[in-house]
N, C-alpha and C positions, 0 to 999 in steps of 0.2 A: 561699465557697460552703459551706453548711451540707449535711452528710451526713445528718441526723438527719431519721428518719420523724415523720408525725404522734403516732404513738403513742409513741414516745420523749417528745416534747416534753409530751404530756400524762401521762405515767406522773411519780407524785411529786406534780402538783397536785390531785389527787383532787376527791373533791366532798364537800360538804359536809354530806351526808345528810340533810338537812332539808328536799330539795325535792317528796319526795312525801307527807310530814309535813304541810307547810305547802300543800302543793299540795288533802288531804284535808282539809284544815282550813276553806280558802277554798271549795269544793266543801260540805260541811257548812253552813257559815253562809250561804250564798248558798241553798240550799235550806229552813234557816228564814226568812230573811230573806222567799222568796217564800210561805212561805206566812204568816208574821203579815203582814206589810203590806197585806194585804187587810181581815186581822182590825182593825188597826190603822187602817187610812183610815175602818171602818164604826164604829169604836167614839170616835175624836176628831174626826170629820167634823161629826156633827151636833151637837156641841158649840161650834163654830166660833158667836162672835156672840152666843154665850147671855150671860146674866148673871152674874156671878162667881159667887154663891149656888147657881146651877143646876151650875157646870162645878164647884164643889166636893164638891156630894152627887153627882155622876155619875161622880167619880172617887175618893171614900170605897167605892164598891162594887166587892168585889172580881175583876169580871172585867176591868173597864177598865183596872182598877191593876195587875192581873199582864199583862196584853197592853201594857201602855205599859210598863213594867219590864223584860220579855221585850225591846221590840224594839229601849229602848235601850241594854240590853245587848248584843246581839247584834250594833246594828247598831255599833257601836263597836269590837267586836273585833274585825267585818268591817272596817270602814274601816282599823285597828291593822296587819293585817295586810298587806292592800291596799297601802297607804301603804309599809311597813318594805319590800316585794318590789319597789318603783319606788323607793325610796332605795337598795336594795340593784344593782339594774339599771341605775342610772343614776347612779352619784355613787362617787365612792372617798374612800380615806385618812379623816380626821378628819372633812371633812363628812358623809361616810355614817355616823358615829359618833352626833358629834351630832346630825342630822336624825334618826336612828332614836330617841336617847332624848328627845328633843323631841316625836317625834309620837307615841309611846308615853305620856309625862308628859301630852300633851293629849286622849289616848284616853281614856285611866282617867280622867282630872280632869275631865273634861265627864262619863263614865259615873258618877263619883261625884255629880256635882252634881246630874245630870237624875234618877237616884236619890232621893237626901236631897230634893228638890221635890216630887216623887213621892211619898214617903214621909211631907211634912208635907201633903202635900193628904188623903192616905189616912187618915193615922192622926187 
């Protein structure tokens, strides 16, 4: 029979400080996120089916390119983090390791890519 209170057992494992860090962070992105994706569906919407010639002078100009730039940057770090708080919630030891720098490495790497595509349509 264990004598030790709850707060015994939790004194020593503290926290990790990062939860209202990461908690503002998700809160932040989540509120850009709502407001480009409107931006975003009006601005690649009516490009849907056009001609390739058409959807490349339409995204050589620059509001379309900074609102598609914008959202997949943001929406990346959103999902970055998303992602790293349910490996961290749900998985221990060496999988929640590697899971977190796997989904991190396919954050950035898809942010990188949708970028440089972006960036050879624009320029």
């Amino acid at each position: 029979m264990s004598y030790m209170t709850d707060l015994k057992r939790a004194v020593g494992n503290g926290s990790a400080r990062e939860g209202t860090a990461r908690h503002w962070a998700m809160t932040k992105s989540s509120v850009a996120l709502l407001i480009l994706t409107p931006f975003f569906l009006f601005t690649f919407g009516p490009m849907l089916g056009q001609p390739h010639d058409a959807v490349m002078a339409y995204f050589a100009r620059p509001f379309p390119a900074i609102i598609s730039g914008l959202m997949i940057v943001v929406g990346f770090m959103h999902f970055k983090t998303g992602v790293q708080a349910v490996w961290e919630d749900y998985t221990h030891g060496t999988t929640r390791e590697i899971g977190i720098v796997l989904t991190t490495c396919l954050s950035y790497g898809a942010a990188a890519v949708g970028l440089f595509a972006l960036a050879k349509i624009a320029l």
